[in-house]
N, C-alpha and C positions, 0 to 999 in steps of 0.2 A: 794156195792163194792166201796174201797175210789182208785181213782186213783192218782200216785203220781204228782201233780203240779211243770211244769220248775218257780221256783219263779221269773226266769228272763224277762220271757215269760208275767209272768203275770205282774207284775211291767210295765211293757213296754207297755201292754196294759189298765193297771190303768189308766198309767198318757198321754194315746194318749186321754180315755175317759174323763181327766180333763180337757184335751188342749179343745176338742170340747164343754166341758159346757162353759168354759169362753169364747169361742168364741159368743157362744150362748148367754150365760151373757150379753157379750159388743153388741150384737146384738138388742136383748130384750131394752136397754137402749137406743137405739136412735129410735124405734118407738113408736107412739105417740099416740096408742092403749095398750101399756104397763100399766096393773097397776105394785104399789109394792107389791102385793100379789105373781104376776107373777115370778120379780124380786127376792124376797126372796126365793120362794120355790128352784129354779137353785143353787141361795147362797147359800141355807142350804146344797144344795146335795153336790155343788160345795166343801163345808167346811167339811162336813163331808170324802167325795172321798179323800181330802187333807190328813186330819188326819188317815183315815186308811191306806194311802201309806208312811206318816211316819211312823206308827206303823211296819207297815212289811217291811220297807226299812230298820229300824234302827241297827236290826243284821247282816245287810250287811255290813254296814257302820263302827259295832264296831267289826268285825271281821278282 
């Protein structure tokens, strides 16, 4: 069964879970038990969360 998604809803909650990697991000970076293995994997998610919240933002934007 597909149920229909508030896109609003979910946007809003995309970009609260991108607010928390980069917090996370900036966190990771100032302990001193961090590697960049650590570091990257956050980035990547971090980069990728980014790029699918433009993708599904952008019909919002150009409507």
């Amino acid at each position: 069964m597909c149920l229909p998604i508030d896109d609003t809803a979910m946007l809003c909650w995309l970009k609260n879970q991108r607010a928390v990697l980069e917090a996370w991000r900036n966190e990771l970076t100032c302990r001193p038990e961090t590697t960049d293995t650590m570091i990257n994997r956050v980035e990547q998610h971090y980069n990728w969360l980014s790029e699918e919240i433009s993708r599904l933002d952008a019909p919002r934007r150009a409507a």
